[in-house]
PDB file of N, CA, C and O in Angstrom:
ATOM      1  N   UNK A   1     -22.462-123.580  17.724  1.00  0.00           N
ATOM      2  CA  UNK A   1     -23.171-122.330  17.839  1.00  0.00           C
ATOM      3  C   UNK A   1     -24.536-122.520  18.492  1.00  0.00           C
ATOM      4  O   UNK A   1     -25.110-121.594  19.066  1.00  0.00           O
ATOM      5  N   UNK A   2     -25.052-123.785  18.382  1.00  0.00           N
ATOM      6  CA  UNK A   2     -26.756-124.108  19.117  1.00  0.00           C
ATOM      7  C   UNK A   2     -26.220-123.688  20.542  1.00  0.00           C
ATOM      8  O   UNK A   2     -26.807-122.694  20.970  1.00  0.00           O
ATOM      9  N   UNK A   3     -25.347-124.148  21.300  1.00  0.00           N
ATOM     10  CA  UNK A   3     -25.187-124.022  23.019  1.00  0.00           C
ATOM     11  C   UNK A   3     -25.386-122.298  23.168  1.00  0.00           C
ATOM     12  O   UNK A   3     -26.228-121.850  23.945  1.00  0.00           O
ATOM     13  N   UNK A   4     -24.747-121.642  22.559  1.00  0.00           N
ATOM     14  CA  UNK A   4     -24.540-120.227  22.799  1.00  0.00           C
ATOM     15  C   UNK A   4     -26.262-119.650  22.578  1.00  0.00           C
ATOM     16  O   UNK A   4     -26.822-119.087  23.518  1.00  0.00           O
ATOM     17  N   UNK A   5     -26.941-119.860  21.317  1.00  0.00           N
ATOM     18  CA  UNK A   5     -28.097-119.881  21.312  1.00  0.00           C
ATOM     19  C   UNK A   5     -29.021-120.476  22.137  1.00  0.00           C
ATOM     20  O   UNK A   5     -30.029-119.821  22.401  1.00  0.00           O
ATOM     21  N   UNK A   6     -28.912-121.429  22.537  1.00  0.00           N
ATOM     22  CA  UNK A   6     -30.053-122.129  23.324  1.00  0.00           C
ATOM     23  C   UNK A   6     -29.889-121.320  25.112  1.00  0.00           C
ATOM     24  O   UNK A   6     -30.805-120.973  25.858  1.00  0.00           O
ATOM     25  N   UNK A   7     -28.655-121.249  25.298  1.00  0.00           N
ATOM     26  CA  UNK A   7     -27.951-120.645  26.605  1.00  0.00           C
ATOM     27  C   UNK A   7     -28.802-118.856  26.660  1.00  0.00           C
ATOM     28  O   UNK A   7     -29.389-118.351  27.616  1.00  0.00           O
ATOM     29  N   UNK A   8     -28.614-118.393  25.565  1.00  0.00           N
ATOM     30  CA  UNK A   8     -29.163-117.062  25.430  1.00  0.00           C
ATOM     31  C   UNK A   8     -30.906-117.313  25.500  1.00  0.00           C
ATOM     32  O   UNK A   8     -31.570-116.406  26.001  1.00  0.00           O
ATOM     33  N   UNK A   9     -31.459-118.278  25.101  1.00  0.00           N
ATOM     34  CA  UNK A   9     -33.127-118.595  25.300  1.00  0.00           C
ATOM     35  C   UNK A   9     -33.265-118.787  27.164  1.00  0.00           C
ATOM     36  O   UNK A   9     -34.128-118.572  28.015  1.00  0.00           O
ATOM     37  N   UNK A  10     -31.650-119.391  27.119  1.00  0.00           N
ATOM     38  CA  UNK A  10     -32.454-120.280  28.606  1.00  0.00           C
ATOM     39  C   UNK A  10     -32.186-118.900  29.630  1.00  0.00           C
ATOM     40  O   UNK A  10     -32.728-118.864  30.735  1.00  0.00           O
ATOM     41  N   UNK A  11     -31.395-117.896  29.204  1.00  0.00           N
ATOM     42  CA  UNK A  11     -31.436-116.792  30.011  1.00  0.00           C
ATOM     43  C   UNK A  11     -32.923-115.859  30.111  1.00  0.00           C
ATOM     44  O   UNK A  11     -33.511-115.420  31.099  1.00  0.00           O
ATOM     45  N   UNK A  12     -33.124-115.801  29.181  1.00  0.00           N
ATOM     46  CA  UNK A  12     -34.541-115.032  28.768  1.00  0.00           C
ATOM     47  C   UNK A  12     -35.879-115.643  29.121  1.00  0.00           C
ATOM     48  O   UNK A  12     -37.003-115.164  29.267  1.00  0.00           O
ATOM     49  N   UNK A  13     -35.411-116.784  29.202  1.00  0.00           N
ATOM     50  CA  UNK A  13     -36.812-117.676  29.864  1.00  0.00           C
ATOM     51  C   UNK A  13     -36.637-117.081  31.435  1.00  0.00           C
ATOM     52  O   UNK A  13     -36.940-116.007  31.955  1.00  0.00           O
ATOM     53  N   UNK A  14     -36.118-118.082  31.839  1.00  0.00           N
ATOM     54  CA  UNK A  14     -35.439-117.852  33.104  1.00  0.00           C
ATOM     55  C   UNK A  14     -35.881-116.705  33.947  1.00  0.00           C
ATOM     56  O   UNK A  14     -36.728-116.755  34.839  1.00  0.00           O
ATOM     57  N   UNK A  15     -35.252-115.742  33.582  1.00  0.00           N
ATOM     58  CA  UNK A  15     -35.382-114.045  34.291  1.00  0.00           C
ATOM     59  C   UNK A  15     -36.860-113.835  33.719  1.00  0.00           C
ATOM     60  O   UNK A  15     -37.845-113.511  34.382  1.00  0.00           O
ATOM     61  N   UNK A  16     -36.808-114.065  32.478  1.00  0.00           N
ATOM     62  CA  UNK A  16     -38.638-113.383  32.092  1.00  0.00           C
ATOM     63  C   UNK A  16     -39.516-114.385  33.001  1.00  0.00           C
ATOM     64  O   UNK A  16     -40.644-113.906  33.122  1.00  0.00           O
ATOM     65  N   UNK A  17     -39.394-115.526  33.634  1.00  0.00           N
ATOM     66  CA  UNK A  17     -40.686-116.001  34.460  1.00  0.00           C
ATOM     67  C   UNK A  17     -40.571-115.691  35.355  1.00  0.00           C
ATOM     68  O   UNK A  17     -41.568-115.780  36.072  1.00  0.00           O
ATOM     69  N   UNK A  18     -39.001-114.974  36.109  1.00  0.00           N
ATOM     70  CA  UNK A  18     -39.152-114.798  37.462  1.00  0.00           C
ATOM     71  C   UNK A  18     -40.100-113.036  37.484  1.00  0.00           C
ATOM     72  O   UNK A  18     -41.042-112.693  38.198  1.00  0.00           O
ATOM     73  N   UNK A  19     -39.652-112.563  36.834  1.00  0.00           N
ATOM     74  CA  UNK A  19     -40.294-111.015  36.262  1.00  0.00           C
ATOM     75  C   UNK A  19     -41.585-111.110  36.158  1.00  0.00           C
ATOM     76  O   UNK A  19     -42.266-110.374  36.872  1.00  0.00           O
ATOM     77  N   UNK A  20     -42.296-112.131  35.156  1.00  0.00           N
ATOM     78  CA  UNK A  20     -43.930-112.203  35.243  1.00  0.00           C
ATOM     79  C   UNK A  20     -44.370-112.789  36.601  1.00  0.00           C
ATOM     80  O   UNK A  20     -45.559-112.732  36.913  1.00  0.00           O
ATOM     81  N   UNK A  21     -43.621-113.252  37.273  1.00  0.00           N
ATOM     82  CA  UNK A  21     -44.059-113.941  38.548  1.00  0.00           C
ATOM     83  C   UNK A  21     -44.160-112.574  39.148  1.00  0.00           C
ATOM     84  O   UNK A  21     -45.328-112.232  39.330  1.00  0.00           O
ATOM     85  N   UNK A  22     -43.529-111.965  39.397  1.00  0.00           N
ATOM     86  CA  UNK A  22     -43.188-110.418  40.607  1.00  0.00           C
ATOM     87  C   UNK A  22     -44.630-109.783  40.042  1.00  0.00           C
ATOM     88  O   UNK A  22     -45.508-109.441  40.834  1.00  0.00           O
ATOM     89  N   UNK A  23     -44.781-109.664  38.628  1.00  0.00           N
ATOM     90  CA  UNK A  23     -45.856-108.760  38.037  1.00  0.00           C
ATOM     91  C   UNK A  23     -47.412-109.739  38.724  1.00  0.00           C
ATOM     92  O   UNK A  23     -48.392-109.150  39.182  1.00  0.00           O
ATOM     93  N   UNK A  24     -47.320-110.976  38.654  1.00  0.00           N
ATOM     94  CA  UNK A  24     -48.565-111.821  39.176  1.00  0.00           C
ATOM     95  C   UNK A  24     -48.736-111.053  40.526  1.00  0.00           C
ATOM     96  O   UNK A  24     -49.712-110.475  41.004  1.00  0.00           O
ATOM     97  N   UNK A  25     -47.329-111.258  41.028  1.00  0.00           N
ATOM     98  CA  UNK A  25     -47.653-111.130  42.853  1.00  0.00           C
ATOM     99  C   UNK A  25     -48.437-109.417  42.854  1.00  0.00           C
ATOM    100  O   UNK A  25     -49.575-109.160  43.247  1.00  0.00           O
ATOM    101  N   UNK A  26     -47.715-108.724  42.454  1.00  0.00           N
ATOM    102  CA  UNK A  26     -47.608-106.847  42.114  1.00  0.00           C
ATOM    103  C   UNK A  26     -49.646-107.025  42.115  1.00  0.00           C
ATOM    104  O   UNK A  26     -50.267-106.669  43.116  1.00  0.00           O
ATOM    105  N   UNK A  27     -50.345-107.568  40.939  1.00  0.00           N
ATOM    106  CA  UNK A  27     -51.757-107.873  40.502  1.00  0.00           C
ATOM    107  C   UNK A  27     -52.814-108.269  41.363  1.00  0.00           C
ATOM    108  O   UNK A  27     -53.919-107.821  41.668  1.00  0.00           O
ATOM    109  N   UNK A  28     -51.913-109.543  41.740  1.00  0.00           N
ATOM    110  CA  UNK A  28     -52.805-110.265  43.183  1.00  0.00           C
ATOM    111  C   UNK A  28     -52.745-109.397  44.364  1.00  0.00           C
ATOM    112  O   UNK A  28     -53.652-109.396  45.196  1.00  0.00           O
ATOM    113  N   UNK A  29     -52.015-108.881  44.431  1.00  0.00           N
ATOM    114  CA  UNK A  29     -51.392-107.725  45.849  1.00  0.00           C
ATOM    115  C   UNK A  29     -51.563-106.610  45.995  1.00  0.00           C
ATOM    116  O   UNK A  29     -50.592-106.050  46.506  1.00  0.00           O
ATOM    117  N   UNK A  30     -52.748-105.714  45.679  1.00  0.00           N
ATOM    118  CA  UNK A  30     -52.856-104.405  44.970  1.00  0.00           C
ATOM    119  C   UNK A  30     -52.170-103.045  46.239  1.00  0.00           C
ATOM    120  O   UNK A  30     -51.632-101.942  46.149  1.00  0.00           O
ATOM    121  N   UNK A  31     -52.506-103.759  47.080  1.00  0.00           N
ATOM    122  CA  UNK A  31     -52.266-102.713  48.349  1.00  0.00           C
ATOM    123  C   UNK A  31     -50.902-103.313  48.938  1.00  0.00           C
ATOM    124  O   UNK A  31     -50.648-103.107  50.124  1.00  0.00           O
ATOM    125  N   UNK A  32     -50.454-103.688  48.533  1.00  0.00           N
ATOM    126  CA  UNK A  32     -48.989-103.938  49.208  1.00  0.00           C
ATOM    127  C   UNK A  32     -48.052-103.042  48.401  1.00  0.00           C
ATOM    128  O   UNK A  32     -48.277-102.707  47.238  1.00  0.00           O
ATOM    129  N   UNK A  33     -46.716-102.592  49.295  1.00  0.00           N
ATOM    130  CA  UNK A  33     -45.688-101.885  48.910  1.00  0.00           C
ATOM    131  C   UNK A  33     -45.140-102.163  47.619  1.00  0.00           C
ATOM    132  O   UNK A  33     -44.381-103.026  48.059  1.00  0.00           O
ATOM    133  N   UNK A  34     -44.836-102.157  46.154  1.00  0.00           N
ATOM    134  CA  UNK A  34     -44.429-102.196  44.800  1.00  0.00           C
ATOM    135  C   UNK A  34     -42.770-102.160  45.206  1.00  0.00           C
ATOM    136  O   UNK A  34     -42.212-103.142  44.717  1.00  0.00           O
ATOM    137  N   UNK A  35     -42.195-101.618  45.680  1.00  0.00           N
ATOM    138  CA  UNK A  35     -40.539-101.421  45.853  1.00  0.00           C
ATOM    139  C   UNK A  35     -39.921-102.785  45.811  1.00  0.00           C
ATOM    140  O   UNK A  35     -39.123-103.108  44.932  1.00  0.00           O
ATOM    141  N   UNK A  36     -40.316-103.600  46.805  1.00  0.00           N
ATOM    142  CA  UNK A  36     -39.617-105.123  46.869  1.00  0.00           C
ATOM    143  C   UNK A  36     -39.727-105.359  45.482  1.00  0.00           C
ATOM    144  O   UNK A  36     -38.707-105.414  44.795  1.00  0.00           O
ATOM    145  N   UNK A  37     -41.118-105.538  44.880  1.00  0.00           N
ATOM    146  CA  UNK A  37     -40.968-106.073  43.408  1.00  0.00           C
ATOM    147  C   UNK A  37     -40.421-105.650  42.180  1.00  0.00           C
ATOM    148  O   UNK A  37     -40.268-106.238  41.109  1.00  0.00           O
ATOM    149  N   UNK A  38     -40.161-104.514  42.557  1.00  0.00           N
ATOM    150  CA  UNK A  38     -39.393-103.403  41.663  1.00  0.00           C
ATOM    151  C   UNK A  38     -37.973-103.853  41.860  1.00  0.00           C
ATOM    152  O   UNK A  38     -37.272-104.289  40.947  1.00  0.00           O
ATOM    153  N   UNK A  39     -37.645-103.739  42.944  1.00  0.00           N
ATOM    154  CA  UNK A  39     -35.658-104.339  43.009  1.00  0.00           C
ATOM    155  C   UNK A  39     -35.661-105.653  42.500  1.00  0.00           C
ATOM    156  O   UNK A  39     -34.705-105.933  41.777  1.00  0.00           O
ATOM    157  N   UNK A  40     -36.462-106.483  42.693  1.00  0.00           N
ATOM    158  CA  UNK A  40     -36.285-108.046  42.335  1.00  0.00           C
ATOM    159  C   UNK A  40     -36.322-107.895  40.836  1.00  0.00           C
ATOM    160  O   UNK A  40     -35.385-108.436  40.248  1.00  0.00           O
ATOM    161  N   UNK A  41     -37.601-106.997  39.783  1.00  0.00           N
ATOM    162  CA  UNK A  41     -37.165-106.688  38.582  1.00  0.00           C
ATOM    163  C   UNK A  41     -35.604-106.497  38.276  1.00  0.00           C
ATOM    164  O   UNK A  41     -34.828-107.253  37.692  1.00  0.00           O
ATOM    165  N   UNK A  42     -35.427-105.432  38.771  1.00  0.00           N
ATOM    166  CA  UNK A  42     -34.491-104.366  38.572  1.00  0.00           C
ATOM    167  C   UNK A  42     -32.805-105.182  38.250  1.00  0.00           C
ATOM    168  O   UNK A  42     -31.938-104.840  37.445  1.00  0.00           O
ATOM    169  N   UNK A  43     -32.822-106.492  39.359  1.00  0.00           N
ATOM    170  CA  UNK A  43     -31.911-107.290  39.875  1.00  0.00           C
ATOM    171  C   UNK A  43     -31.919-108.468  38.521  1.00  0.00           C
ATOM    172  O   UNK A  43     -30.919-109.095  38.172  1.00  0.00           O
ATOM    173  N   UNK A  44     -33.029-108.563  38.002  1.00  0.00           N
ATOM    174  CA  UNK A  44     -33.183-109.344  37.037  1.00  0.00           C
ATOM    175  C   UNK A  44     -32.588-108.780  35.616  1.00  0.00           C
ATOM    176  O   UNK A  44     -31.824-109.124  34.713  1.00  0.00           O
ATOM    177  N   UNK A  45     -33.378-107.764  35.978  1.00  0.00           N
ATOM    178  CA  UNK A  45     -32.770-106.678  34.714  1.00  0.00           C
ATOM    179  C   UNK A  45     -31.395-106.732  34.198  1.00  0.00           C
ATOM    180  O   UNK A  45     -31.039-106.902  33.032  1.00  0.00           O
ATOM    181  N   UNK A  46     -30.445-106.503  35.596  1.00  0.00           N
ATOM    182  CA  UNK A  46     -29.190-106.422  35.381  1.00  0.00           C
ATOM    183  C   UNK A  46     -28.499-107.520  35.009  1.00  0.00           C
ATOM    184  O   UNK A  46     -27.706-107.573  34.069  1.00  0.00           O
ATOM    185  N   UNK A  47     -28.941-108.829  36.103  1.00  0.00           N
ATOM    186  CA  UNK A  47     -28.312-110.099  35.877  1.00  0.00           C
ATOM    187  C   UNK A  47     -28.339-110.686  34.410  1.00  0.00           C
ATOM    188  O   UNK A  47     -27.368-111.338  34.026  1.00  0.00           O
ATOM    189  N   UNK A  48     -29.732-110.413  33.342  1.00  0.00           N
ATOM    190  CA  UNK A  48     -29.680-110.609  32.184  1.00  0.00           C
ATOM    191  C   UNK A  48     -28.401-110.003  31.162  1.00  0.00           C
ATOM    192  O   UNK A  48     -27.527-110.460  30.426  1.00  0.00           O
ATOM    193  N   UNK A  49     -28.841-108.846  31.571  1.00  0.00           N
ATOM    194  CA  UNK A  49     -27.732-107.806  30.915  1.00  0.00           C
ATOM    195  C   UNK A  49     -26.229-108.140  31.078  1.00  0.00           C
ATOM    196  O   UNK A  49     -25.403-107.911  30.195  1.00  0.00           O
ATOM    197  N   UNK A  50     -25.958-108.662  32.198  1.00  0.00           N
ATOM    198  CA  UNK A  50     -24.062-109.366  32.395  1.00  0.00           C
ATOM    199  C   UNK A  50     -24.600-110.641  32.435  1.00  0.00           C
ATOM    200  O   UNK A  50     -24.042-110.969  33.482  1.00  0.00           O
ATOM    201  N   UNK A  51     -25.326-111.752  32.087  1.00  0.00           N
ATOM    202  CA  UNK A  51     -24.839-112.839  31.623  1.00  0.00           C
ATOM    203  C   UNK A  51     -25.091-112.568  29.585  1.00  0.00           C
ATOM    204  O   UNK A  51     -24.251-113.046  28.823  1.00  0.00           O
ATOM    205  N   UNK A  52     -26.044-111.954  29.154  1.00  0.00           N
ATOM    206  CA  UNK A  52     -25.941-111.943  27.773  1.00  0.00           C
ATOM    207  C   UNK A  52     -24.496-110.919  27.241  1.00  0.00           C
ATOM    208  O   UNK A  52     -23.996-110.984  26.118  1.00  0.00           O
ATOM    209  N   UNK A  53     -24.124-110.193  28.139  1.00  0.00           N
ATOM    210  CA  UNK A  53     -23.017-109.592  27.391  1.00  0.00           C
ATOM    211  C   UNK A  53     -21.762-110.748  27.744  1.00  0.00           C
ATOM    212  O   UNK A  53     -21.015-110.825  26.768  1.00  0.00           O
ATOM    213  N   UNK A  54     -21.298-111.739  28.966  1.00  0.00           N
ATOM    214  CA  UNK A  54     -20.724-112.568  29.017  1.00  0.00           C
ATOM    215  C   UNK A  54     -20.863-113.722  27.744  1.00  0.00           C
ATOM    216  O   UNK A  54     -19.942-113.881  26.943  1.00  0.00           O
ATOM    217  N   UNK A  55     -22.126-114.488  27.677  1.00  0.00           N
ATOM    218  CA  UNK A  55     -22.287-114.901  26.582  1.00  0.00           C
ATOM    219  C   UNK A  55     -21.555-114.396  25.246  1.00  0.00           C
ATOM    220  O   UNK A  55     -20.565-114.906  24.722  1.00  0.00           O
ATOM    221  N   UNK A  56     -22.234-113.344  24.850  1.00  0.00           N
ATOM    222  CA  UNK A  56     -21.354-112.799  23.987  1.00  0.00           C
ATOM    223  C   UNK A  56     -19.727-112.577  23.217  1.00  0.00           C
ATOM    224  O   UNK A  56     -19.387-112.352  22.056  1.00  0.00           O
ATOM    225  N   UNK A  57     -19.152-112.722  24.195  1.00  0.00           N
ATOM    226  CA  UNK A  57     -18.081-112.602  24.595  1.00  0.00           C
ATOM    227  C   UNK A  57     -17.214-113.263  23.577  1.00  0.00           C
ATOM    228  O   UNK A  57     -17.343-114.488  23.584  1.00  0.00           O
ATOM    229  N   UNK A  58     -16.342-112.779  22.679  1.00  0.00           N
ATOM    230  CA  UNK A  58     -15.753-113.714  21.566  1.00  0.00           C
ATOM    231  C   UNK A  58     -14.347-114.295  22.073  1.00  0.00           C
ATOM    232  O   UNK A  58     -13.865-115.358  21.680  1.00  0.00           O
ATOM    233  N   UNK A  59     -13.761-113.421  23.020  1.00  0.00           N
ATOM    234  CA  UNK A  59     -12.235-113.523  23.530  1.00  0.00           C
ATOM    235  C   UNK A  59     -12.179-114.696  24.741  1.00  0.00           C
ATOM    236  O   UNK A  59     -11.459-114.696  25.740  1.00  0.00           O
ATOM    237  N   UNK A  60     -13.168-115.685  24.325  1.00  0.00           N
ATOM    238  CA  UNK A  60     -13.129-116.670  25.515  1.00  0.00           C
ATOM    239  C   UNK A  60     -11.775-117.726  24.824  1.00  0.00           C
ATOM    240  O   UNK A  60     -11.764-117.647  23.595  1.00  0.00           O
ATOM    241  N   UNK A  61     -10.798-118.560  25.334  1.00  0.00           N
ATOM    242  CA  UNK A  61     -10.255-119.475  24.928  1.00  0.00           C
ATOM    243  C   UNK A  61     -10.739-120.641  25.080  1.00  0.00           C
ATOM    244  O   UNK A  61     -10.374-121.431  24.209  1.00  0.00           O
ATOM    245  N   UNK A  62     -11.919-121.346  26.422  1.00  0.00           N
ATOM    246  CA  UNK A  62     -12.103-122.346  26.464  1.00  0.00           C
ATOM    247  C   UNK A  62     -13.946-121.664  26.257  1.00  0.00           C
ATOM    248  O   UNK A  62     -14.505-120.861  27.005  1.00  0.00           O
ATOM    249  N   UNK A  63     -14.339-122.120  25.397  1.00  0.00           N
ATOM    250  CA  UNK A  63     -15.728-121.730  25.242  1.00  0.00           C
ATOM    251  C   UNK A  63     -17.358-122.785  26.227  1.00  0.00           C
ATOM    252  O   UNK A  63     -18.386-122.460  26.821  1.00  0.00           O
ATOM    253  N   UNK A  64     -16.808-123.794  25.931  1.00  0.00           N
ATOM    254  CA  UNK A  64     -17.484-124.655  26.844  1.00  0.00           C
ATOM    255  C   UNK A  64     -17.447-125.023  28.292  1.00  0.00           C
ATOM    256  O   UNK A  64     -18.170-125.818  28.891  1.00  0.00           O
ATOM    257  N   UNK A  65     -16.356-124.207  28.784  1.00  0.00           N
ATOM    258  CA  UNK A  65     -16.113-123.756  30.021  1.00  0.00           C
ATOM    259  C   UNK A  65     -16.702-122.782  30.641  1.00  0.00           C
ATOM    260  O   UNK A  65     -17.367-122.749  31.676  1.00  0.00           O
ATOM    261  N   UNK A  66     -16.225-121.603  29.524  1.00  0.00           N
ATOM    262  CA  UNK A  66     -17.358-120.353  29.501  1.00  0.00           C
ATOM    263  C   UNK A  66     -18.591-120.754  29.613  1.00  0.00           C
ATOM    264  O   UNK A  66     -18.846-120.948  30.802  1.00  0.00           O
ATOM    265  N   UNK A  67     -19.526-120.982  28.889  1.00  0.00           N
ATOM    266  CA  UNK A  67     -20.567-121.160  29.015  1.00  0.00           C
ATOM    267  C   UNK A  67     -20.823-122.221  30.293  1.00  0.00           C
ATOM    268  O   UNK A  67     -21.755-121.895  31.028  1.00  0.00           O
ATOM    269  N   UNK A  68     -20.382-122.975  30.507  1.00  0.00           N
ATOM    270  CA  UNK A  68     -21.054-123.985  31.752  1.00  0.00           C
ATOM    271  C   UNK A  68     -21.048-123.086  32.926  1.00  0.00           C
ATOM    272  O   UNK A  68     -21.948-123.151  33.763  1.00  0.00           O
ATOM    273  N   UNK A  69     -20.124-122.298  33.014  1.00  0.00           N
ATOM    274  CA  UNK A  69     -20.246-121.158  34.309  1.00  0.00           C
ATOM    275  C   UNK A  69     -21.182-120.054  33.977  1.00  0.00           C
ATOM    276  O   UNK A  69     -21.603-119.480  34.981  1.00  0.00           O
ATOM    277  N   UNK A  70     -21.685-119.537  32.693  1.00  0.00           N
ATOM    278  CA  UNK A  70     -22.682-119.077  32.586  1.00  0.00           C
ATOM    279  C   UNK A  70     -23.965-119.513  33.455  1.00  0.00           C
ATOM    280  O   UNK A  70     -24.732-119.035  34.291  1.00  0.00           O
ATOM    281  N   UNK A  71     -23.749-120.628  32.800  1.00  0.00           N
ATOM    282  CA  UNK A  71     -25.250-121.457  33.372  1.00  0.00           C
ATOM    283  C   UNK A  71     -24.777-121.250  34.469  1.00  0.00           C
ATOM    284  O   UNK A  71     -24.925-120.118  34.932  1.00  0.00           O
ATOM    285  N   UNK A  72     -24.189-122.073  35.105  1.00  0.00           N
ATOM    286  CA  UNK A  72     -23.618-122.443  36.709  1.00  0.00           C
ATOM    287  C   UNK A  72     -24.415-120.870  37.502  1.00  0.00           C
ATOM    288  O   UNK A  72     -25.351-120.861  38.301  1.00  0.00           O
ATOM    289  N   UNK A  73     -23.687-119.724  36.964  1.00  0.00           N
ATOM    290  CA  UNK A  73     -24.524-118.224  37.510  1.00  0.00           C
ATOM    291  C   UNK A  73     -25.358-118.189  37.499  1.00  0.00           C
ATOM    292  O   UNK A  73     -25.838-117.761  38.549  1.00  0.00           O
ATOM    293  N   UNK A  74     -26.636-118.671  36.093  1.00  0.00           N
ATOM    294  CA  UNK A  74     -27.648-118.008  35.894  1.00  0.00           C
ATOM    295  C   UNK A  74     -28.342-119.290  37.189  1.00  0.00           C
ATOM    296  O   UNK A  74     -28.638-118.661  38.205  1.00  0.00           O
ATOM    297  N   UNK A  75     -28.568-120.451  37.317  1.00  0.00           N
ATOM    298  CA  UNK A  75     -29.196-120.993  37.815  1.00  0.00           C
ATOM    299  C   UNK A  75     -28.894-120.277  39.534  1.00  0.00           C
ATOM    300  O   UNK A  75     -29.777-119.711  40.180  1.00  0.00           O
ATOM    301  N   UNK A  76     -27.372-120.493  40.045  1.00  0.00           N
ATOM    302  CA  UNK A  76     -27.358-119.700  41.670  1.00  0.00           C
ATOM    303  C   UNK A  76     -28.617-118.115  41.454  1.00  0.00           C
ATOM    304  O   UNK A  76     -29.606-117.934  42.165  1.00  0.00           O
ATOM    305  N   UNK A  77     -28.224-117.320  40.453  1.00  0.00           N
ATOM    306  CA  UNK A  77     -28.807-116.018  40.703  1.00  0.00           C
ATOM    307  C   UNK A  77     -30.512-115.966  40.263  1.00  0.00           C
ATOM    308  O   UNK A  77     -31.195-114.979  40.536  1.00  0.00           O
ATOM    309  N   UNK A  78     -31.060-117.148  39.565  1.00  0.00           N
ATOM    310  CA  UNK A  78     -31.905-117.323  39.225  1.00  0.00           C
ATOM    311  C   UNK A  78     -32.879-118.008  41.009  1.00  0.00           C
ATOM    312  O   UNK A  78     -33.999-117.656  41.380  1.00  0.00           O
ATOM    313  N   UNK A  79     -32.115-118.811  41.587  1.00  0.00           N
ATOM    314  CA  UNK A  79     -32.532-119.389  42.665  1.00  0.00           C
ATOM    315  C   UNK A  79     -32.701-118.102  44.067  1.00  0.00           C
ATOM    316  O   UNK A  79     -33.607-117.874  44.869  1.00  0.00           O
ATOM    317  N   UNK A  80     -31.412-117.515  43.840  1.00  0.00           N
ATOM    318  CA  UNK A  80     -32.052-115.967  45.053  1.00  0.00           C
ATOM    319  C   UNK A  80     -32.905-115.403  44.045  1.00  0.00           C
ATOM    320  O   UNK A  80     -33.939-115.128  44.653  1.00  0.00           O
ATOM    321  N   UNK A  81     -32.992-115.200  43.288  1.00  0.00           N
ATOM    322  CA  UNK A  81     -33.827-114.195  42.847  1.00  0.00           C
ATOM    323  C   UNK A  81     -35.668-114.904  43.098  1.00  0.00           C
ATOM    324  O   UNK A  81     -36.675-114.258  43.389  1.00  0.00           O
ATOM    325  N   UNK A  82     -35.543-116.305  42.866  1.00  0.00           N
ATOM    326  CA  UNK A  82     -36.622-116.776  43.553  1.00  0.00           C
ATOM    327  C   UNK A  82     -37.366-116.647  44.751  1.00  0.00           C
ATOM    328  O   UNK A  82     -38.571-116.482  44.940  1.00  0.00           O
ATOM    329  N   UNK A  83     -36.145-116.784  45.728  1.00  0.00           N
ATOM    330  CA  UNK A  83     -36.493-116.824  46.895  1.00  0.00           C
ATOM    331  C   UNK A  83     -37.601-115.630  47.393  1.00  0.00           C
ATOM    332  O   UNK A  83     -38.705-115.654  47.937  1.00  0.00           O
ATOM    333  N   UNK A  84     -36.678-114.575  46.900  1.00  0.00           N
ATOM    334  CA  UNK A  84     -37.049-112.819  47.145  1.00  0.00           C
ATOM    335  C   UNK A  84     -38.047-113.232  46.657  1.00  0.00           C
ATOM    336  O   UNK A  84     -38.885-113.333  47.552  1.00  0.00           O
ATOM    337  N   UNK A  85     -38.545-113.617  45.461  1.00  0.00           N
ATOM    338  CA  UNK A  85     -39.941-113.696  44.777  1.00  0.00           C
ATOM    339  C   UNK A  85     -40.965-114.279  45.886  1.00  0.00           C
ATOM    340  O   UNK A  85     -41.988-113.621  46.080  1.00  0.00           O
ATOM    341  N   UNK A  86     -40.741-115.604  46.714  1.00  0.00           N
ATOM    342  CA  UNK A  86     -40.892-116.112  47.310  1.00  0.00           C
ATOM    343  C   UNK A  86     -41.442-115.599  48.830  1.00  0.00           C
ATOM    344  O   UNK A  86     -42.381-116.093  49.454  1.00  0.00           O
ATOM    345  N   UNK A  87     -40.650-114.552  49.211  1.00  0.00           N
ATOM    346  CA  UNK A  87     -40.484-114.074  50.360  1.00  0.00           C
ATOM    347  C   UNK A  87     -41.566-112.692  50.466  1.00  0.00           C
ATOM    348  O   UNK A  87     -42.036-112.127  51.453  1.00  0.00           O
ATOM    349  N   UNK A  88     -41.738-112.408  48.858  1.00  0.00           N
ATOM    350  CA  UNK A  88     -42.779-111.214  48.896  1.00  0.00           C
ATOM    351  C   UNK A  88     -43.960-111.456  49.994  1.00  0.00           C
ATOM    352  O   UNK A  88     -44.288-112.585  50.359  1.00  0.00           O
ATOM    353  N   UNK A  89     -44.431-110.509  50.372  1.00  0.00           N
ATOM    354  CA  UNK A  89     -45.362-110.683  51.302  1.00  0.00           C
ATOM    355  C   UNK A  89     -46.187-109.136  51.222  1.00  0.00           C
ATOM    356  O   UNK A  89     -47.144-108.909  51.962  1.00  0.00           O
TER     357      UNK A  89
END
């Protein structure tokens, strides 16, 4: 039961630093357009929301499978979602 727990922290970390990062840039950036940083939220928003309801998920048969492709997602969607962070301007 720790993997499923620790997996659900490492989601919430994860998306919540890319989110306070967008809010840094949003602060430092006062006169720039808000929309880019708003979808990159928004994108975060969701991606949390379908990997914690995947997590969740009781009808898995191989559970440690499940979860390694959890991760496997959160890190690819965690890495674009960087980039965009990245790319703000």
């Amino acid at each position: 039961m720790a993997n499923k727990r620790d997996l659900k922290k490492d989601i919430n970390y994860v998306l919540g630093d890319i989110i306070e990062e967008v809010y840094i840039w949003e602060a430092n950036n006062p006169d720039k357009d808000k929309k880019p940083g708003e979808a990159i939220i928004d994108d975060a928003i969701e991606t949390f929301d379908t990997l914690m309801t995947r997590v969740s998920d009781r009808k898995v048969e191989n559970a440690s499978k499940h979860f390694k492709e959890i991760r496997q997602d959160l890190e690819t969607k965690a890495i674009t979602l960087i980039e965009k962070v990245n790319a703000l301007q």
